[in-house]
MMTF fields as JSON, N, C-alpha, C and O atoms, coordinates in Angstrom:
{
  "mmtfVersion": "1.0.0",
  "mmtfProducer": "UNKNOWN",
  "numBonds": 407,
  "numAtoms": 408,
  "numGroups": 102,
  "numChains": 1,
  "numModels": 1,
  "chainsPerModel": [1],
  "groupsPerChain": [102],
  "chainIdList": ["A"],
  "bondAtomList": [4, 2, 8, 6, 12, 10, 16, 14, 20, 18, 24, 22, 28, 26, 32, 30, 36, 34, 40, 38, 44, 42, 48, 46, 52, 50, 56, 54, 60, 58, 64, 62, 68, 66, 72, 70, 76, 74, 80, 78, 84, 82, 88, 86, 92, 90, 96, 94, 100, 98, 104, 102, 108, 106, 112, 110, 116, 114, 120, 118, 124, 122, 128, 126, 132, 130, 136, 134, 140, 138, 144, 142, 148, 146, 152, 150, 156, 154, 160, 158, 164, 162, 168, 166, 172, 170, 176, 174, 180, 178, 184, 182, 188, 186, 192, 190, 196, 194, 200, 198, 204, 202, 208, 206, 212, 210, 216, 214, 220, 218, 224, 222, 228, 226, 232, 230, 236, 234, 240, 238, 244, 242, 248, 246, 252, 250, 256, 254, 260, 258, 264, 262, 268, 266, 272, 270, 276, 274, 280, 278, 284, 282, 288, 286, 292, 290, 296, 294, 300, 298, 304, 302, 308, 306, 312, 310, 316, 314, 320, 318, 324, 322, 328, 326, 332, 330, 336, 334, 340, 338, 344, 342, 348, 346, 352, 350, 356, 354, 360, 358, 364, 362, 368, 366, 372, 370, 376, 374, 380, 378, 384, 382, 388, 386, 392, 390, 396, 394, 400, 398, 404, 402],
  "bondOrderList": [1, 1, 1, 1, 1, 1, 1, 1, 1, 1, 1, 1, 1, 1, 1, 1, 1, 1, 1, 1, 1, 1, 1, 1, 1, 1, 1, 1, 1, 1, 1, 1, 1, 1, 1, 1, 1, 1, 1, 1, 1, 1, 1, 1, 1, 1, 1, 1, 1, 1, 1, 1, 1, 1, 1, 1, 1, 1, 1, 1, 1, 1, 1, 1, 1, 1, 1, 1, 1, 1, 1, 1, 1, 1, 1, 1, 1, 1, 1, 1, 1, 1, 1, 1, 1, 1, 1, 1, 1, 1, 1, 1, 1, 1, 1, 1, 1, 1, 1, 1, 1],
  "groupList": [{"groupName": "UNK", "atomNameList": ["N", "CA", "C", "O"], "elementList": ["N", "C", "C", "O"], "formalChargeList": [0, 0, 0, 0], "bondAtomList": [1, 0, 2, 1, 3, 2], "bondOrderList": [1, 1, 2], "singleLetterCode": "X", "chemCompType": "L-PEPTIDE LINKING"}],
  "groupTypeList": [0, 0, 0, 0, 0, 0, 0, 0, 0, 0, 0, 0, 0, 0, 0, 0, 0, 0, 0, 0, 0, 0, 0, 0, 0, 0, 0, 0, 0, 0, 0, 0, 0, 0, 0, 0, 0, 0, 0, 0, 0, 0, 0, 0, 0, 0, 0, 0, 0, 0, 0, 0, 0, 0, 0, 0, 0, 0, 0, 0, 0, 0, 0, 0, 0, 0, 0, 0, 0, 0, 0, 0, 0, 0, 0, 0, 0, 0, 0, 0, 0, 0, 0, 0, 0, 0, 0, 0, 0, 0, 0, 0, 0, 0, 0, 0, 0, 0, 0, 0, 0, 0],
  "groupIdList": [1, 2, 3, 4, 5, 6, 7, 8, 9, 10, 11, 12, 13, 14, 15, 16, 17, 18, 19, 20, 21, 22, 23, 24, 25, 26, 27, 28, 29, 30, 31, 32, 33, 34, 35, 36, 37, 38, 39, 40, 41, 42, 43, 44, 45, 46, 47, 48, 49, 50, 51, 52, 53, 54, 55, 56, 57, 58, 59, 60, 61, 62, 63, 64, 65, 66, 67, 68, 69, 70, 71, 72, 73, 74, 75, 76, 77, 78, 79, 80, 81, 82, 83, 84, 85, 86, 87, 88, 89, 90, 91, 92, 93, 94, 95, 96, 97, 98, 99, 100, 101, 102],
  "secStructList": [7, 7, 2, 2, 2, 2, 2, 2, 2, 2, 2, 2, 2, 2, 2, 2, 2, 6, 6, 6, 7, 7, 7, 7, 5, 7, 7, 5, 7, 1, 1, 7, 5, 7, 7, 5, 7, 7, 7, 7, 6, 6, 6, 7, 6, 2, 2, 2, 2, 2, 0, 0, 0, 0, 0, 2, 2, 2, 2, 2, 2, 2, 6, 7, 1, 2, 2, 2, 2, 2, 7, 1, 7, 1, 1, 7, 1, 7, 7, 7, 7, 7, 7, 7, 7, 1, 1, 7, 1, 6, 6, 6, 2, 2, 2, 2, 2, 6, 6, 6, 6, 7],
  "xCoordList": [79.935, 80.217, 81.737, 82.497, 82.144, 83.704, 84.393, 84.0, 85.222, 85.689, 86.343, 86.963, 85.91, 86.19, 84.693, 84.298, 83.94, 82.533, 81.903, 81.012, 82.564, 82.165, 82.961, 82.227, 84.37, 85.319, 84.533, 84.821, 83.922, 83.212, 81.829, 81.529, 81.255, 80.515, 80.152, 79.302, 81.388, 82.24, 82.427, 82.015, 83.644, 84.149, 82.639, 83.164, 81.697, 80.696, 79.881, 79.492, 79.886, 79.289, 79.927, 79.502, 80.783, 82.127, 82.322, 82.259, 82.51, 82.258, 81.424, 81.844, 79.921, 78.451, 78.394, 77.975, 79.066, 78.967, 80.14, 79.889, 80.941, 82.095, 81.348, 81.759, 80.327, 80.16, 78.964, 78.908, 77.967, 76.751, 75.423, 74.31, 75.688, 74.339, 74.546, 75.292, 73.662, 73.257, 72.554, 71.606, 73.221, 72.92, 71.574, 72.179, 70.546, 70.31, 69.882, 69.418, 70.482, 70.269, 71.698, 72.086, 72.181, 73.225, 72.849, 71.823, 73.511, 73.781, 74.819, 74.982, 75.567, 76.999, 76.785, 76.858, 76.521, 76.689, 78.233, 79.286, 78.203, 79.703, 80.332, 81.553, 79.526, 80.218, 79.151, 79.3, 78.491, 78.286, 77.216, 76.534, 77.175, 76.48, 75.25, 75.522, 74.233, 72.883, 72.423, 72.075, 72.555, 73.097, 71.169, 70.478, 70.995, 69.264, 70.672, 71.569, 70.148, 71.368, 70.142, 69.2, 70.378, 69.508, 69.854, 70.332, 69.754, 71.391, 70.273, 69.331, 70.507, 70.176, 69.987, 70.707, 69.033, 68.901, 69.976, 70.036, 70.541, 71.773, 72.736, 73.13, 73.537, 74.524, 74.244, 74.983, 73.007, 72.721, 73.432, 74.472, 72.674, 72.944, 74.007, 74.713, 74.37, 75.404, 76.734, 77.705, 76.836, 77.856, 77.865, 79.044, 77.247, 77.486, 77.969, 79.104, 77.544, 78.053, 79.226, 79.821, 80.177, 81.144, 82.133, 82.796, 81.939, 82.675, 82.712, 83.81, 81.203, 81.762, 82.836, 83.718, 82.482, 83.111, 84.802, 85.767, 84.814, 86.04, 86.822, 87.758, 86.471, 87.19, 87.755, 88.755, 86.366, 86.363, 87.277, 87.403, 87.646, 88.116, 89.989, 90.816, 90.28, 91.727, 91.86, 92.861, 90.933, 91.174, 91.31, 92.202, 90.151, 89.997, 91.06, 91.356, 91.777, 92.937, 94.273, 95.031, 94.197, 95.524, 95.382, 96.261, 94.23, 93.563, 93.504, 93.296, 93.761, 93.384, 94.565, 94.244, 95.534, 96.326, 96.027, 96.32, 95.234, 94.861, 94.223, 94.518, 93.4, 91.729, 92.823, 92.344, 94.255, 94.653, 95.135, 94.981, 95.948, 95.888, 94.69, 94.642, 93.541, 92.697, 91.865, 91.154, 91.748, 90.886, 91.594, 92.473, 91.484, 92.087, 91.516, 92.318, 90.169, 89.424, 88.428, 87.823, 88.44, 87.538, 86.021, 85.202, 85.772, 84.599, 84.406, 85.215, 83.816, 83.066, 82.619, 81.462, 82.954, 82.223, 80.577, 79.93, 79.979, 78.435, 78.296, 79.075, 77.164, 75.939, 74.225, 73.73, 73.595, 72.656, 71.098, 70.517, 71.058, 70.003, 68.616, 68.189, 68.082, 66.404, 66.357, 67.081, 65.015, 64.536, 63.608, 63.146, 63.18, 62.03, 60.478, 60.609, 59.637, 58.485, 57.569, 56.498, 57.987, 56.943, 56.179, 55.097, 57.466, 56.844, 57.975, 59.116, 57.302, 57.689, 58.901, 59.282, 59.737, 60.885, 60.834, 61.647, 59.981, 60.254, 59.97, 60.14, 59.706, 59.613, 60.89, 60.819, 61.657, 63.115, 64.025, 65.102, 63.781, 64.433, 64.509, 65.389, 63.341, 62.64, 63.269, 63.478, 63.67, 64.09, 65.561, 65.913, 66.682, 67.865, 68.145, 69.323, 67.553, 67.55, 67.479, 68.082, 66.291, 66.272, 67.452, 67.53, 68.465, 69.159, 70.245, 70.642, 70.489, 72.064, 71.658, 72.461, 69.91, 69.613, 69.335, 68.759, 69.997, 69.966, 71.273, 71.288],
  "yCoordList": [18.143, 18.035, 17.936, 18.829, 16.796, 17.145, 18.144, 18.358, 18.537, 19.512, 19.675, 20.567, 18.509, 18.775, 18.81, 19.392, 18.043, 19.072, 20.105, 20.442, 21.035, 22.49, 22.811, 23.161, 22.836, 23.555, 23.447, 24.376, 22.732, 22.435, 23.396, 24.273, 23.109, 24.215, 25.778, 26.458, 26.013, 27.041, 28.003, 29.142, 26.774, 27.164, 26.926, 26.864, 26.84, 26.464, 27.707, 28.166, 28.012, 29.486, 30.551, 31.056, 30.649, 31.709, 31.812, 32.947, 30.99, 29.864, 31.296, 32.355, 30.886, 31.184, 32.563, 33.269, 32.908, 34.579, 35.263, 36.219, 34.835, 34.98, 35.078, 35.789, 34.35, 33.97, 34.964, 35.651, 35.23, 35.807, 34.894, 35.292, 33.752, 32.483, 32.759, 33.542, 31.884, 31.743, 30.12, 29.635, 29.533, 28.231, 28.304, 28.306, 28.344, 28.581, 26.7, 26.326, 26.316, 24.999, 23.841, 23.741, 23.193, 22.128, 21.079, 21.143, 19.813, 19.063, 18.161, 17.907, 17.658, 17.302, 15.612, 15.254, 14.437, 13.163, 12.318, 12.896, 11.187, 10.379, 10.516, 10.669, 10.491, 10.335, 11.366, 11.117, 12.086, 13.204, 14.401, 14.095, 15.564, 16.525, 17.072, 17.412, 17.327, 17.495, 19.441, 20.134, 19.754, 21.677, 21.941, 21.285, 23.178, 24.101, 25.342, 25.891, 25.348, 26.615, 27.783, 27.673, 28.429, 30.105, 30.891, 31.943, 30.7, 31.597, 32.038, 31.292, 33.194, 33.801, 32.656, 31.697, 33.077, 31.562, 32.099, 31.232, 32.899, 33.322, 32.839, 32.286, 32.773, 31.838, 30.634, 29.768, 30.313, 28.684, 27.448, 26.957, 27.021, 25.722, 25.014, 24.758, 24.563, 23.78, 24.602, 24.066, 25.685, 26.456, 26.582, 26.5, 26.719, 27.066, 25.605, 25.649, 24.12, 23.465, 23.373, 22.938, 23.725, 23.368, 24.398, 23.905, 25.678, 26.694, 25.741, 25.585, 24.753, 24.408, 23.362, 23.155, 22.677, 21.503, 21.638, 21.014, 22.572, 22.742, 23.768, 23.569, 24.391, 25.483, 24.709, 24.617, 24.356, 23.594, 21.834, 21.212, 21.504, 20.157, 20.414, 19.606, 21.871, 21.912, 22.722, 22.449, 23.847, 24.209, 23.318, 23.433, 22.164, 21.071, 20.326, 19.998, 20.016, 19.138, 19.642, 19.11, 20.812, 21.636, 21.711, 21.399, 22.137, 22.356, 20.63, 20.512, 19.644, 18.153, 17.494, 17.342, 17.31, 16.366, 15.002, 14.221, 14.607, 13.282, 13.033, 12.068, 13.871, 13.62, 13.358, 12.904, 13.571, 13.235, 11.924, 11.17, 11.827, 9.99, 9.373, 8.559, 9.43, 8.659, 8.777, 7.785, 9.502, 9.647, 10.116, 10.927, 9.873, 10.283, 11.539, 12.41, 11.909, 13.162, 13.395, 12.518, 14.351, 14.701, 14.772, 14.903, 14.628, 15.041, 13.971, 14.009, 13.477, 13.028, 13.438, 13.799, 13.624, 14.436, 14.413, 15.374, 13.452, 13.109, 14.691, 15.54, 14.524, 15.354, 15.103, 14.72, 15.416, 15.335, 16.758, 17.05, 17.028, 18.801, 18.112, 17.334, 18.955, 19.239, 20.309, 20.745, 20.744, 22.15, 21.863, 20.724, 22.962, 22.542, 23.159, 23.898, 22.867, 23.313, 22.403, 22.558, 21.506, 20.316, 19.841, 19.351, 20.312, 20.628, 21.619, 21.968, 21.835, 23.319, 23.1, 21.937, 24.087, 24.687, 23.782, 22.859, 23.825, 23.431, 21.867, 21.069, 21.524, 19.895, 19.455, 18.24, 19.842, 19.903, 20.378, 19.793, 21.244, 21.56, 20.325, 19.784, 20.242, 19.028, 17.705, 16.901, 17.168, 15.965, 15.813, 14.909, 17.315, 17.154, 17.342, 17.015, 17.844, 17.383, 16.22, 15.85, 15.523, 14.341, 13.15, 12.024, 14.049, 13.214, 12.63, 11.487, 13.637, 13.234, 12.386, 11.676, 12.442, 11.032, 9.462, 8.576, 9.388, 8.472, 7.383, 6.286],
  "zCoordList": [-169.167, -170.589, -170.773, -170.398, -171.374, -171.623, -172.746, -173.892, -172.252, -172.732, -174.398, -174.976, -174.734, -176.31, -176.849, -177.858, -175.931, -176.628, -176.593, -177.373, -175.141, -174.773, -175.912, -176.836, -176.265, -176.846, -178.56, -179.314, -178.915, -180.267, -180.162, -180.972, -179.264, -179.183, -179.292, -179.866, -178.328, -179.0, -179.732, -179.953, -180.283, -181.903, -183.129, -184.241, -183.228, -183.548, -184.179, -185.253, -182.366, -182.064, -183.078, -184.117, -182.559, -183.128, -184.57, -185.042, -185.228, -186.811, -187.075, -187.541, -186.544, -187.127, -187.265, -188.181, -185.811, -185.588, -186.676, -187.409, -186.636, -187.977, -189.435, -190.352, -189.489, -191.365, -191.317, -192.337, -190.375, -190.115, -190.068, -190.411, -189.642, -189.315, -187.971, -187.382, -187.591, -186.114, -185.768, -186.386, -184.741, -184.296, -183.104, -182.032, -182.889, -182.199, -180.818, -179.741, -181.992, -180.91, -181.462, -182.626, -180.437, -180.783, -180.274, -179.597, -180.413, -179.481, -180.009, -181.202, -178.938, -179.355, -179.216, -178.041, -180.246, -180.011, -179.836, -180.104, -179.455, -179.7, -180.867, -180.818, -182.446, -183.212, -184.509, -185.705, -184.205, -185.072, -184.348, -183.37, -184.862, -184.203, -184.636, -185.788, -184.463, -184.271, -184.32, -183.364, -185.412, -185.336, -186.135, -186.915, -185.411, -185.945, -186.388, -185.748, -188.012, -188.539, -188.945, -189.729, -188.459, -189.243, -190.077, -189.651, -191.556, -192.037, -193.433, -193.701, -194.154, -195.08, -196.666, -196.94, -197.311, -198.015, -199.287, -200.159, -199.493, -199.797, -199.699, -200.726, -198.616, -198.236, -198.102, -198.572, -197.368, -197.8, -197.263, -197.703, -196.213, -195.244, -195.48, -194.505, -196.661, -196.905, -196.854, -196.321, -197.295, -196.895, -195.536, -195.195, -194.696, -193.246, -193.145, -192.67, -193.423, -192.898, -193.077, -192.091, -194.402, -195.333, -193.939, -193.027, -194.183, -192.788, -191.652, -191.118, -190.97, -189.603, -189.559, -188.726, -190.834, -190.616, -191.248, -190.806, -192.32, -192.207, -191.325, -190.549, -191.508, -189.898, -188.025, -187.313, -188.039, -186.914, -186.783, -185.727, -187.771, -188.064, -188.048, -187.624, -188.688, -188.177, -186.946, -186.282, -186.385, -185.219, -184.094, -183.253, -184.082, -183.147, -182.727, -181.578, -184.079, -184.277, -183.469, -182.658, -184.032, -183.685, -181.717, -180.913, -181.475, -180.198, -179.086, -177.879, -180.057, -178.952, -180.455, -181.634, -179.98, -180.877, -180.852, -181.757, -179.444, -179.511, -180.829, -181.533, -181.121, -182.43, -183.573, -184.612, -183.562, -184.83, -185.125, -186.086, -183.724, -183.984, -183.996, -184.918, -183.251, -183.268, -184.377, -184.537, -185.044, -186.492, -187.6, -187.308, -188.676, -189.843, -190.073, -190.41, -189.967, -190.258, -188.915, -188.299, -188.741, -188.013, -188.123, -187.213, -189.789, -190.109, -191.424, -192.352, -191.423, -193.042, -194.066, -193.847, -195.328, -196.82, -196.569, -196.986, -195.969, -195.454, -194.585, -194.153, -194.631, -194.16, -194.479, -195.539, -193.335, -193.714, -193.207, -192.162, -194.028, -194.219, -194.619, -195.473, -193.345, -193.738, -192.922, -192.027, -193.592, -193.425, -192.505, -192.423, -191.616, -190.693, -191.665, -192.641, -191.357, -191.977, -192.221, -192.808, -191.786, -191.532, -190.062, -189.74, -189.364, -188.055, -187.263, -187.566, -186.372, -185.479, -185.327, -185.191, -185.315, -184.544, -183.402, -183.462, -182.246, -180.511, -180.916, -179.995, -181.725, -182.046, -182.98, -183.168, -183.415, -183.638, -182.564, -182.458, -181.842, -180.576, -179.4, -178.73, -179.536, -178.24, -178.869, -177.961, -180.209, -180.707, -180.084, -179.326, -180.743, -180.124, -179.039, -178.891, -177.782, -176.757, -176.009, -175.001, -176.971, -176.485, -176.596, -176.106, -177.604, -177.935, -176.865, -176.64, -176.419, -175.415, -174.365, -173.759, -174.009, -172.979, -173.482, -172.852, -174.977, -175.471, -175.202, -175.76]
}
């Protein structure tokens, strides 16, 4: 795994354990990331994303100066949330896995 996607991972982790969510699955693509968030319907998914993506977007930066020339942002105003409950947990698990042999 290269090391700006362990290091995202991470900081990810850390993020989650910081706010009180929990990731229990990732996966890191070329050009966006694939996150299972567990978080109190209180705080509420979009906030956890709003923490990863902004937290993680100047730590990253500061952490790989390359990501600043090469991108203007690290992250996009886009997102996209669904809830599982249509089908299982291990069939959302089993999807982003499948992803990185794509």
């Amino acid at each position: 795994m290269p090391p700006i996607d362990q290091a995202l991972k991470e900081l990810f982790l850390e993020i989650a354990d910081e706010y009180g969510f929990s990731i229990p699955d990732m996966e890191v693509m070329p050009d966006h990331v694939h996150l299972i968030i567990d978080c109190s319907p209180r705080f509420g998914v979009m906030n956890c994303v709003r923490k990863l993506k902004g937290i993680s977007s100047r730590r990253m930066r500061d952490r790989f100066p390359e990501l600043k020339s090469k991108l203007p942002t690290l992250w996009t105003r886009s997102s996209f949330i669904s809830s599982v409950g249509s089908v299982s947990l291990a069939v959302v698990q089993q999807y982003i896995e499948n992803q990185k042999n794509k």
